[in-house]
N, C-alpha and C positions, 0 to 999 in steps of 0.2 A: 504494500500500500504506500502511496504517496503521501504522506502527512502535510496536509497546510498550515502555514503560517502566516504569520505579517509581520511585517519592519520594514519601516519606510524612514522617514527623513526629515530635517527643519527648512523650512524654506523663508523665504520674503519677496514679498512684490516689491516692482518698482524698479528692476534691473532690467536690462535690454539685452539683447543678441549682443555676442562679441563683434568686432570690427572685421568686416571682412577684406581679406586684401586683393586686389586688382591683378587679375594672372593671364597668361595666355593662354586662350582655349582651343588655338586651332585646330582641328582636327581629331576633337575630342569629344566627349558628349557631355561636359562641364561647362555651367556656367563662367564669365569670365567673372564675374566679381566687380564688375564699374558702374551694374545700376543695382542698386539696393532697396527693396522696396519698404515701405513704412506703415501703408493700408491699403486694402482693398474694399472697396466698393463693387459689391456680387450680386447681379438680377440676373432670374434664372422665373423663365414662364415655363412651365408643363398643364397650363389651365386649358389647352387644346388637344391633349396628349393623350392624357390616361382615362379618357369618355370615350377613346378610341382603339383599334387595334394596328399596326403598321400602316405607316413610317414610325417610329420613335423617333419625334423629330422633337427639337425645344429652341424655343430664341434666348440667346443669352446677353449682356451687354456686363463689361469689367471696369471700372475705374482704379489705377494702381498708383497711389500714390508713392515715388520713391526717390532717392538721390544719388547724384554722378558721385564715385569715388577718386574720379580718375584727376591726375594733373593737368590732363591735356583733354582736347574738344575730343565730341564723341559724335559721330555720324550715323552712325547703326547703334540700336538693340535688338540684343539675343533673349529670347525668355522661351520658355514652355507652350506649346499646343498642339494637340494631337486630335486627328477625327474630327473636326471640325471646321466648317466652311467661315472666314473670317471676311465680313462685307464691310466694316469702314473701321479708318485707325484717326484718331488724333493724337497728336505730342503736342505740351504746350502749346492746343487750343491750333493747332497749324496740321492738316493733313498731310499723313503720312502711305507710304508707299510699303509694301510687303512681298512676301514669299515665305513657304513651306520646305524645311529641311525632313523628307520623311522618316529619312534615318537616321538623323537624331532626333528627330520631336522638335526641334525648334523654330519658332518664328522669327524671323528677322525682319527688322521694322527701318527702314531706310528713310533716311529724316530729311526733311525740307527745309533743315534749319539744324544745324549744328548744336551739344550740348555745351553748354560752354563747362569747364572744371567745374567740380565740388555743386552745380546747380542743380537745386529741387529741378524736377520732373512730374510730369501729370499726364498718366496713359490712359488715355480711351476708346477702347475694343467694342465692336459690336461684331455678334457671329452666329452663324447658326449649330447647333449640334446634335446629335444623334446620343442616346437610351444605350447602352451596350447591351447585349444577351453574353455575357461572359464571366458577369458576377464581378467584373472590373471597373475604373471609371464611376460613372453615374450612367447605372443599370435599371433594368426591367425585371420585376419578379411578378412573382402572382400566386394564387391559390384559390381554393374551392369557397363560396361563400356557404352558408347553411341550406340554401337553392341551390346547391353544385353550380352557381353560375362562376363564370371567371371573374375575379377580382386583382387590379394589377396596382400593382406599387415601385414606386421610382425612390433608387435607393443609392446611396454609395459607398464607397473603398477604392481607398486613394493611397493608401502603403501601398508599395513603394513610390512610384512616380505614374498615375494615375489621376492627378488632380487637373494635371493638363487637358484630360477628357471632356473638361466639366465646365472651366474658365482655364484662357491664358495667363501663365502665374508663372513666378519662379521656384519651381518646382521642385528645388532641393534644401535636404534641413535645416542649413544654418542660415536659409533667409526666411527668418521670422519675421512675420510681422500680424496688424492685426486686422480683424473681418467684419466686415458690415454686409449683412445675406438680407435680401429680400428676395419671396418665392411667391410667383400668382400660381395660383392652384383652381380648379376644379371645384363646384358646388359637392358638397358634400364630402370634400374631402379635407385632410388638416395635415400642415407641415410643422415640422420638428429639428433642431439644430444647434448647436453647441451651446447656443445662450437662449434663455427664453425667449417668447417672443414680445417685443414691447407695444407692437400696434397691428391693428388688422382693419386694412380699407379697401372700398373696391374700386378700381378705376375699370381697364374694361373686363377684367375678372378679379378677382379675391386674392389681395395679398396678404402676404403676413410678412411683416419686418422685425428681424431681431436685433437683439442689443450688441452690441458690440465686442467679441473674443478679448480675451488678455492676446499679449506678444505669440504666437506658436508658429508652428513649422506647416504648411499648407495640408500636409502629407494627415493629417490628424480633424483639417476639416470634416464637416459630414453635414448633410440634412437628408430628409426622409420625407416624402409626400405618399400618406396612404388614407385608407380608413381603418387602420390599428385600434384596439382600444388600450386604454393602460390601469394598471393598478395602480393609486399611490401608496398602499401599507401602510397606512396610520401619520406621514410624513409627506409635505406637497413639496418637499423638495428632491424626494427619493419616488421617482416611478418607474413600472417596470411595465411595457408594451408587448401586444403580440397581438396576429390576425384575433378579431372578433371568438372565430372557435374554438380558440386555444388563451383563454384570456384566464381560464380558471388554471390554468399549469403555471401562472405568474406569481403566485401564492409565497412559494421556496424561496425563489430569488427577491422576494418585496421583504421577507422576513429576514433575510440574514443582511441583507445590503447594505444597509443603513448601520449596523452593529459592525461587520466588520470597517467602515469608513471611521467611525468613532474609534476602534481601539486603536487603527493608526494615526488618528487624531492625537488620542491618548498615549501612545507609544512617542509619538516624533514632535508633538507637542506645537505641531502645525492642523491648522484646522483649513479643511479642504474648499469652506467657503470663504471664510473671511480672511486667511491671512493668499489662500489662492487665486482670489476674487471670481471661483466660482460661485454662480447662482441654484446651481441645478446640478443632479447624475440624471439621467437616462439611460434604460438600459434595455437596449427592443431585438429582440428575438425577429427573423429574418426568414423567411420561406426557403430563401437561395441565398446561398451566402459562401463563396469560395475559402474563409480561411475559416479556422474556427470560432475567433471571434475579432474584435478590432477596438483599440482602448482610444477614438475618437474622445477628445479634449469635453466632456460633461455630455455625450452621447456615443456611449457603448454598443457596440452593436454584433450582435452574436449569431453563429446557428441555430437555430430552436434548440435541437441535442443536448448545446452548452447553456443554454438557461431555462429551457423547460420541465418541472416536472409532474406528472401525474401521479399522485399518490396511490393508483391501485397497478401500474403499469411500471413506474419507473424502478431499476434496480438499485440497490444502495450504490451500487458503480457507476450507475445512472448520476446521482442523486451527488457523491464523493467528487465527480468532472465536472458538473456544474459547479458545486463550489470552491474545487481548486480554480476553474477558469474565469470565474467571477473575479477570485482574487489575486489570478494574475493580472486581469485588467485592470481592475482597482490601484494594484502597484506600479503600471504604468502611465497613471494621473502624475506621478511624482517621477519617476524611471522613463523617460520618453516624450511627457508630454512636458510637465515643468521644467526639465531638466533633458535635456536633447542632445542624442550623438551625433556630432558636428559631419559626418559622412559615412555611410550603409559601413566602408569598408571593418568599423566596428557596431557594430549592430548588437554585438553582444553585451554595450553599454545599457541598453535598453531591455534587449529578448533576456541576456544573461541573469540580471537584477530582478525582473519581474517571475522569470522561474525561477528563480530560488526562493522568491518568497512565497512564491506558489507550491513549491516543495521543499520540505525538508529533507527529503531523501530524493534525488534527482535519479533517474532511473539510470541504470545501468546499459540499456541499449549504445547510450554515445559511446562507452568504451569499444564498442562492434565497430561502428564508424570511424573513429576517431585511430582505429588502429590500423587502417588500411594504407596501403601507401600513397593513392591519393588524393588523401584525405587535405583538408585545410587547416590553417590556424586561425585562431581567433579574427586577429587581425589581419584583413584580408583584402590588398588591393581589388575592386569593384569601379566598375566606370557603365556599363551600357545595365540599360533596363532590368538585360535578360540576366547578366553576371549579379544587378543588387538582386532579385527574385530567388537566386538560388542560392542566396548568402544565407535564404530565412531557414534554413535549417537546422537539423540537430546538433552542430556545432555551435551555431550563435546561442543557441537556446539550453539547449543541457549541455553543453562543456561549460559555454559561459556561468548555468548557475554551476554546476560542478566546481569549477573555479573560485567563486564566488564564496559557494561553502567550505572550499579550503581556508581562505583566507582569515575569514569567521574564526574558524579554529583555532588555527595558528594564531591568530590575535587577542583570542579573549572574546567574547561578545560583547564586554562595556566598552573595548576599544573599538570594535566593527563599527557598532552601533554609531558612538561619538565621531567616528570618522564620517560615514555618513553624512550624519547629519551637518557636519563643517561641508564637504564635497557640494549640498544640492544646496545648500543657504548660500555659500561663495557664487554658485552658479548658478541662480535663479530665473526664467527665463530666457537662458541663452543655450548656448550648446558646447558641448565637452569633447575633450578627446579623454583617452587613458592616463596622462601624462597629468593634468587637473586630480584624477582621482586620487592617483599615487601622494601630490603632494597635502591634497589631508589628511589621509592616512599618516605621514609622517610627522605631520603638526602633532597627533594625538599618542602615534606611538613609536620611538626613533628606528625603528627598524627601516631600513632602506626601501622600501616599497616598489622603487621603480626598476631596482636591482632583481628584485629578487622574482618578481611577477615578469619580467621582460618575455622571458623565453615561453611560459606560461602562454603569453598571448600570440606572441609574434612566429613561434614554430609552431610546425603541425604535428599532432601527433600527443603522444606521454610517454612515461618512465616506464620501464618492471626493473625494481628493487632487486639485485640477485643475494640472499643472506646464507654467510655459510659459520660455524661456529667453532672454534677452536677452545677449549676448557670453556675460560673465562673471556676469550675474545670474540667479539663478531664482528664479522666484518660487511661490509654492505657496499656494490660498486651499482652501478645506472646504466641501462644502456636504450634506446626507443623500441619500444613494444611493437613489432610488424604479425599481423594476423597472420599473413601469408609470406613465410620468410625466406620461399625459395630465391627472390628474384628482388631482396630488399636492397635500397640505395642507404649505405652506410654514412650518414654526417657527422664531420666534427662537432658542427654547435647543435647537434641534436642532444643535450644534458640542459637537465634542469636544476633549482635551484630548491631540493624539494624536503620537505619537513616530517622528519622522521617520528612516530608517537609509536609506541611497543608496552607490550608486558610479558611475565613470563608464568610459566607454572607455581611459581615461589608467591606471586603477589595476587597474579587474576584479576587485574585494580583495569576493567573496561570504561571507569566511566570518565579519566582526564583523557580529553584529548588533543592535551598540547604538544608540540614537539619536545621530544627529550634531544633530539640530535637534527643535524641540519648536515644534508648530503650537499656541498653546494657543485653550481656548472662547472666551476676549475678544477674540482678534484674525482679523479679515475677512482678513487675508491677512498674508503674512511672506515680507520681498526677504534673500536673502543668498547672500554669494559663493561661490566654484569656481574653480578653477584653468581658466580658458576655451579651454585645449588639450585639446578631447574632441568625441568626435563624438554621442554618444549619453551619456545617465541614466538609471540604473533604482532605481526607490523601494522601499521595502519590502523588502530584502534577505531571499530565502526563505520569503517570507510573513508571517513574524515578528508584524507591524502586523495590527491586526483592521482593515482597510480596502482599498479598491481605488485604482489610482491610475489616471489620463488625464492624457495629456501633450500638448502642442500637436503641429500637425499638423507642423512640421519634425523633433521629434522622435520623434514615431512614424514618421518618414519613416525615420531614421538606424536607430531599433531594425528595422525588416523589413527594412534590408541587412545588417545584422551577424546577423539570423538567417539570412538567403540566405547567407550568408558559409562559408567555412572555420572560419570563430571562434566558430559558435552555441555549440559547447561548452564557450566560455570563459565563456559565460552561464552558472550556477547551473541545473542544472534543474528545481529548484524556481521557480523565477523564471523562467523559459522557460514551464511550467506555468501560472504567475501570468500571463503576459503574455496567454496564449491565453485563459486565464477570464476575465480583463477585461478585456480587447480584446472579447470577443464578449457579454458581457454588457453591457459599456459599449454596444454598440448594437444591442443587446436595449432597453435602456432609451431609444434615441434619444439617446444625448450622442454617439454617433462615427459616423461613417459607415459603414455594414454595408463598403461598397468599401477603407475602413481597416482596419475586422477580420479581415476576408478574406485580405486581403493578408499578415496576422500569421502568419495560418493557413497560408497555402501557402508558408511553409517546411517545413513536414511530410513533405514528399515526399522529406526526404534525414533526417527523424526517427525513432529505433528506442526512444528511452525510455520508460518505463512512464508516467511522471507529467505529460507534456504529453499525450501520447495520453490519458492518462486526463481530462485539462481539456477535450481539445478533443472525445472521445466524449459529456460530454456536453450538449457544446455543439451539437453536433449531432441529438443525440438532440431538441432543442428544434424546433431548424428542421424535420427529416422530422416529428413530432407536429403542427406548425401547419399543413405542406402536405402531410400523406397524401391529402389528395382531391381535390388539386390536379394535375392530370396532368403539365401540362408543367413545372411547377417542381419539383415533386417527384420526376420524372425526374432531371432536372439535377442535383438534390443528391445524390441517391445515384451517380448515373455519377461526380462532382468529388470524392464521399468515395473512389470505388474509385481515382480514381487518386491521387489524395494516398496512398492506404496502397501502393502499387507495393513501396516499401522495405520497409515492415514486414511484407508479407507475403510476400516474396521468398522467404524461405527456412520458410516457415510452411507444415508437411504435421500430419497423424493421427498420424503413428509419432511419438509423444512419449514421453519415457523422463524424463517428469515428476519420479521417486525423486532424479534425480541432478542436478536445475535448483536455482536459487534463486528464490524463492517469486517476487518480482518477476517474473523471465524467464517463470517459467508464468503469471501472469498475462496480461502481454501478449499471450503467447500467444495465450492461450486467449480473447481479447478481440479479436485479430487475425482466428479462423477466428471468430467469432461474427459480426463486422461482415459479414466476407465471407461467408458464408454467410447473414445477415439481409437484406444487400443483392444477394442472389441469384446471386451469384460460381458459375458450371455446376459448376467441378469440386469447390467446397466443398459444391454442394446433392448435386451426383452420390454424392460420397467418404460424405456424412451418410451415402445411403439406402443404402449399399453396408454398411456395418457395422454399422447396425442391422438388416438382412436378415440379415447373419451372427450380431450377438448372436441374436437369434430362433431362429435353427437351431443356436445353442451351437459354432459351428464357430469363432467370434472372439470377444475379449475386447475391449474399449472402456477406454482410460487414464482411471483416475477423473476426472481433470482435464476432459478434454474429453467430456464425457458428457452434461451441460449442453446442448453446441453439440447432439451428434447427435442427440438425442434431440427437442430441441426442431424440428430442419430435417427428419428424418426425417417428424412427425407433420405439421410443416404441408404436405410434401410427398407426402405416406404415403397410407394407404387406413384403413377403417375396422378392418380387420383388425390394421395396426398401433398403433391407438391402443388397443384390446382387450387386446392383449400388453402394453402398457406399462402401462395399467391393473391387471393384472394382477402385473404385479412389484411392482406398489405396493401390493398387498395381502399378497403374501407378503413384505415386505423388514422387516429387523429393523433397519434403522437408520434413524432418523426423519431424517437427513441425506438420505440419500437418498431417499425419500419427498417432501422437499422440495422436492429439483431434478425429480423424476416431474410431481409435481402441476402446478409450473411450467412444463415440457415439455406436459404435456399439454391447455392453455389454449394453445397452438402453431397447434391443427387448425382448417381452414377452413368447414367442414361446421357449419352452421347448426346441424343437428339433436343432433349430437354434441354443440355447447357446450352445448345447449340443456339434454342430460342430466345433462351434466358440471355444469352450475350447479346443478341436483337433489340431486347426490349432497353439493353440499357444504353441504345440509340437513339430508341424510339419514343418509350414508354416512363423512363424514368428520370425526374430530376438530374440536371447535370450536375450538381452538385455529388448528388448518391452515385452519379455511373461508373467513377472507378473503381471504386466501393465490389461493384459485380464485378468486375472484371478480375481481381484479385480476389474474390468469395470465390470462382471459380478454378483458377491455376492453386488455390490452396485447399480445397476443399476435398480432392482426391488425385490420385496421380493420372486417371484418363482427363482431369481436365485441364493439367500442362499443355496437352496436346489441341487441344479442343481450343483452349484459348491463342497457340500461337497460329491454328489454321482459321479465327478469327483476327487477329491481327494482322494475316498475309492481307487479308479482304478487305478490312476497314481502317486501316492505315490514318488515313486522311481524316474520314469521321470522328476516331477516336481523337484525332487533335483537334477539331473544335466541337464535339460534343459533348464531352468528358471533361467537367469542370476542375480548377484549381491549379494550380500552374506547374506547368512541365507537366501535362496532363502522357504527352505518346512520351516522352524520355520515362516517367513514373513507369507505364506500362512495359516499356522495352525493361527496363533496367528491374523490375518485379518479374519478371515471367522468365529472363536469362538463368536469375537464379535459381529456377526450379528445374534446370534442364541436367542429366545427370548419365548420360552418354554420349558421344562423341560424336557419335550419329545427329542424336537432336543437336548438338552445337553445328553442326555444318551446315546444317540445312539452314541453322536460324541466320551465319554466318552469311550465307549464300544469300538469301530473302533481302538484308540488309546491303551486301553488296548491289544486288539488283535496282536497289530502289536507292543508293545513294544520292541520286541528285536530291528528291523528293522526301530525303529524310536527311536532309544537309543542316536542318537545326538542332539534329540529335546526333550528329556524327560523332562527338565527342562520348555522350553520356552509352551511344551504343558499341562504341569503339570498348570503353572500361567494362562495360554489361559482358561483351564476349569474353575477355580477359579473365574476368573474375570466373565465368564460369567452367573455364576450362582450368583455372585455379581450382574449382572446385572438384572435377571432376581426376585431376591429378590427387589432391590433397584424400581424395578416395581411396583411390587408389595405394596409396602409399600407406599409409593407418590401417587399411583395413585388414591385416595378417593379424598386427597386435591388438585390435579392436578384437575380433573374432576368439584370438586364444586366451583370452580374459571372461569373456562371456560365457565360452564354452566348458571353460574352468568351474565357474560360476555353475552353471545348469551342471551341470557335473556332481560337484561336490554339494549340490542342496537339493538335489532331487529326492531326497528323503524327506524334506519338507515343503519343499515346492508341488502345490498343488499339481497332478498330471491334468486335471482338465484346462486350468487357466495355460497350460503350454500349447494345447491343442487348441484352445479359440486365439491362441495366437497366432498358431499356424494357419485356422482355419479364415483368419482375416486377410492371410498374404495376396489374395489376391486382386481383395477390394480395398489395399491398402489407402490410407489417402497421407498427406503431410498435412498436419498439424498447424492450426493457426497461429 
């Protein structure tokens, strides 16, 4: 489980954007820096618009108020716009002359009249624009009203460089400035926007003028024209929005909103109205909504998924993502929007801060990524559209908090905290690099800050710890963690500067986790003492450290007795956790011996906690993906997972009474019947078809919780009948949650022809938002649907790039479906497919060039492991056949052939 938190920061109004300085842009997609804007004056009509169905057309008009930086006259401006037809320019009241840069986005404004140095400037645009269908820009959504008639809402999302869609503007972060929106709208319909709105008149239709933005970055702008209704929750300054039909699922999100803004109120001792000079949160739930959600400056705007719940539908998982994602957004009022990274190429100033305080415990997946070769670092030159879009991933977002919660540690929390709070008061209203941050942190605590986090940010990549121990010596050297070590590029400045916390069998003391030792970048390795009465070390106290550790072979010797022990639970289970992901990763990569890892692993058999199971599911999840079409190894690994779980699922039935668990206990759970019933367990497959037979006949109800498992074991074991019905509730269901776990489920089925439609509809039929959603429910759902989805990907190519919402919709899909290919045969052909169509796949060349790569990594990396993968196992089944059930071996076998991979 992901634990939320909050801690945020002191701020003060009244400070401006830093100075920006005057650069050349030729030939780049950066602005130069010579005109600086200070306000915007924003009219945007859609009162002709959304009464109708295409064009999406709207008239817009921009006033920019801003000033020359330069020394010298200025003849031309450069600014942002994109998709839009521009019919008159003024400058200083004098007609100007233009042209469209398309690839870069820019307008260039050819003046009638020279800037003279340092002089105000006065821009005024008039243009026409177009609605996007792409969930980007200022978009088109809609949905069903209680009449199933169509109901259409005009919406935006302007992260990254999208604001240009909507008005011409300077469209990157560190030109703040502030907003004046007026929107005519449509009878019957009501607009919404960063600041309330102050007036509503009608000239030839219905406007609504709002007040005025503090200083911010364009990127953060938003308004909404719908007929949403909203909840206020007890507070007219806390509302939470959504379609009409779904107004009563705003319930959750109206009740905590308001309490968590107060305890960072309370915590940072800045108050979000008054010392922010906001007036207003909004926080409106979206029909279509390409990210997850978006921390627009006092109007939030989410997926339903992420702020909806329904109390008889929604899962506590459900229920736990809503309010982590609430308060990530929440965290980036202060992380992003008050406080602004001066350019994407760190983004992790913003994503970084905001997950971390969205978790406490940052997931473990970025070590996957992060260790690949390549992988990026933190800080990460970005210049074109497509390069900041792809910065927003798990690197900015969990290394950055990853990082983040290092640092925490390492420091103290009264120091983190206090730094902080120095970092976002010094910077208020402007924008940051890393280099700002470092130096509050050193006001508060004298550790070098900028020394020591450099390499942290600016390499890609992390450590693995190597510890070997001599009496009373240990010694510890660093070297970069590569998943795939065949073909790894060795760097000198690949060493960091990294913070060592341990304990031993003598103390057991998990809960300090400051550094006792400091590994720094200069040094090849560092010897130092211990008390030599102990049997075992464990590094990285709780995870704490962004790195993995390996310890010589006596010492892993010592840690898989004390987890065979009566004592494992003197271990930290977080660190128990730890030991399972790096033990099996570690030879994932070839540094330990799989017969080392293994060993780690079959303490399991007397384990019930959430968070080793959770390291070790998906560590396995790895092994069954490399060997699904491998018969007799990938027998073995599913029979050695069923009986490692004996304990955990001992007491594990359907009758779950979910309302009255702790979220932890249901997941296990609910992870416990999944495995078993993915790995073919009779009475988990039997129990699925048994209560989805009764849902269908309305004679039973299914625990929200476990609905997921049945639904998914039902279809893949079901008829085509049953996948019709479930089809079918996913057309009637009013909660896009549940919709979600449907879609999922129904990428289950083994039936060729079925997936075959099922990938149709999500051309056709389904939200573009949900469609790649299917498209990967199906290449993971069983091993005939690798196939099935890549002989829809020869066919829809094209489609799936612009019908398949969210960005880097066909690289997502290439680079998701490579990795399930696990013969050499399927690599050529996908090889082939992609060679074929190179011109026409020329914006994925790159991400399909790594896709083949990796996969034939994977299918080497098979290759190579699987001798000593197999005489481990077989070892295994060997020596406990005495107590190994003989029928769970046999429904293991009897699964090989409807095997599927694991989600």
């Amino acid at each position: 489980m992901l634990t939320v938190v909050v801690l945020l920061c002191i701020t003060a109004y009244g400070a401006v954007a830093g100075p920006i300085v005057p650069r050349d842009n030729e030939g780049t997609y950066r602005l130069s820096g010579e005109i600086v804007p200070s306000e915007y004056d924003i009219y945007i009509d859609v009162s002709q618009t959304l009464t109708k169905k295409e064009p999406w057309e709207f008239q817009g008009s921009v006033t920019i108020n801003a000033k020359s930086t330069s020394d010298k006259e200025i003849k031309e401006i450069i600014l942002h716009a994109s998709d839009m037809n521009i019919t008159a320019i003024k400058v200083n009241n004098a007609d100007a002359t233009h042209k469209i840069d398309e690839t870069h986005e820019f307008l260039k404004i050819t003046l009638a009249k020279a800037i003279a140095a340092q002089e105000n400037v006065k821009i005024i645009i008039q243009y026409k624009g177009y609605l996007q269908d792409n969930m980007y820009g200022f978009y088109i959504s809609s949905y069903k009203n209680k009449e199933n008639e169509d109901e259409y809402v005009a919406t935006t999302q302007f992260q990254a460089t999208h604001a240009r869609k909507a008005f011409p503007c300077f469209d990157e972060p560190q030109y703040k400035a502030q907003f004046k929106i007026k929107i005519a709208i449509p009878d019957g319909y009501t607009a919404i926007s960063n600041m309330p709105a102050k007036n509503t008149y009608r000239a030839e239709a219905k406007v609504v003028e709002f007040e005025q933005t503090p200083i911010m970055s364009t990127y953060l702008v938003a308004f909404i024209v719908s007929k949403f209704k909203c909840n206020v929750g007890g507070d007219s300054q806390y509302k939470v929005c959504a379609r009409p039909t779904a107004i009563d699922q705003t319930k959750y999100a109206a009740s905590i909103v308001k309490n968590l803004t107060e305890e960072m109120t309370k915590f940072t001792k800045v108050n979000y109205f008054e010392d922010m000079k906001m007036k207003k949160m909004d926080m409106v739930a979206l029909p279509d909504f390409a990210a997850g959600a978006m921390e627009n400056w006092g109007l939030l705007t989410y997926r339903e998924t992420a702020l909806l719940v329904d109390d008889k539908v929604s899962t506590k998982r459900n229920v736990q993502r809503v309010a982590s994602v609430i308060t990530h957004e929440l965290a980036h009022q202060w992380f992003g929007d008050y406080v602004t990274t001066e350019w994407w190429n760190n983004t992790w100033l913003n994503e970084g801060f905001a997950t971390y305080f969205e978790y406490h415990i940052t997931g473990a997946s970025v070590f996957i990524v992060d260790s690949l070769d390549n992988t990026t670092p933190l800080n990460y030159h970005v210049e074109t559209p497509t390069q900041i879009s792809s910065h927003f991933g798990s690197i900015s977002y969990n290394k950055g908090g990853s990082v983040i919660r290092m640092m925490e540690h390492f420091l103290g929390t009264d120091n983190f905290k206090t730094g902080l709070q120095k970092y976002l008061k010094k910077n208020a209203f402007s924008t940051t690099t890393p280099d700002q941050l470092w130096e509050s942190f050193t006001e508060v605590d004298k550790m070098k800050l900028s020394e020591i986090m450099k390499n942290w940010i600016n390499n890609p990549g992390y450590p693995v710890i190597h510890v070997s121990r001599d009496e009373d010596t240990i010694t510890i050297k660093q070297e970069r963690f590569h998943l795939q070590s065949e073909n790894k590029i060795e760097n000198k400045n690949d060493k960091w500067y990294v913070p060592i916390s341990y304990t031993t069998s003598s103390d057991k003391s998990f809960d300090s986790t400051k550094p006792k030792e400091w590994l720094k970048d200069s040094e090849n390795e560092k010897k130092f003492k211990i008390d030599s009465n102990y049997d075992w070390i464990i590094m990285n106290i709780q995870g704490s450290g962004y790195y993995r550790v390996n310890y010589d072979d006596n010492l892993w010797s010592e840690i898989q007795k004390v987890l065979k022990s009566d004592d494992a639970d003197k271990i930290h289970r977080l660190n128990r956790a730890q030991l399972i992901d790096d033990a099996m990763n570690l030879a994932r990569a070839g540094q330990l011996d799989y017969t080392v890892a293994l060993e780690i692993v079959d303490y399991l058999t007397t384990e019930t906690d959430y968070y080793p199971w959770y390291s070790a599911f998906a560590a396995f999840r790895y092994l069954l993906q490399r060997y699904a079409d491998d018969d007799d190894t990938g027998s073995d690994i599913r029979a050695y997972i069923l009986t490692l779980m004996d304990a955990l699922t001992k007491d594990i039935t359907f009758n779950i009474k979910s309302d009255d668990m702790k979220p932890t206990d249901v997941y296990q759970h609910v992870n416990a019947l999944k495995w078993a019933c993915d790995l073919g367990e009779e009475k988990c497959v039997s129990e699925s078809k048994i209560l989805f037979e009764k849902l269908k006949n309305n004679t039973a109800e299914i625990d929200k919780n476990i609905k997921s498992v049945v639904y998914c074991t039902a279809i893949r074991h079901g008829t085509k009948e049953d996948w019709n019905h479930l089809w079918e509730m996913y057309e009637t269901s009013n909660v896009n949650a549940e919709q979600v776990t449907i879609l999922s489920a129904l990428g289950c089925a083994k039936d060729e022809d079925q997936l075959k439609g099922y990938l149709e509809k999500s051309i056709t039929s389904i939200r573009k938002q949900d469609a790649a959603s299917v498209f990967s429910a199906v290449y993971t759902g069983n091993s005939v649907g690798v196939l099935v989805a890549f002989d829809f990907l020869k066919e829809n190519y094209k489609k799936i790039a612009t019908q398949y919402g969210g960005m880097n919709a066909l690289g997502n899909a290439i680079r998701g479906l490579a990795d399930r290919l696990n013969t050499d045969d399927q690599i050529t052909e996908f090889e082939t497919f992609l060679k074929d169509k190179e011109e026409e796949l020329k914006e994925v060349k790159e991400i399909a060039a790594a896709a083949i790569e990796k996969a034939k990594a994977n299918v080497n990396w098979a290759n190579k492991y699987k001798a000593g993968i197999a005489t481990f196992l077989k070892t295994k089944k060997s020596g406990s056949s005495a107590v190994m059930s003989s029928a769970v071996l046999c429904v293991a076998l009897a699964t090989l052939a409807s095997y599927y991979t694991l989600l």
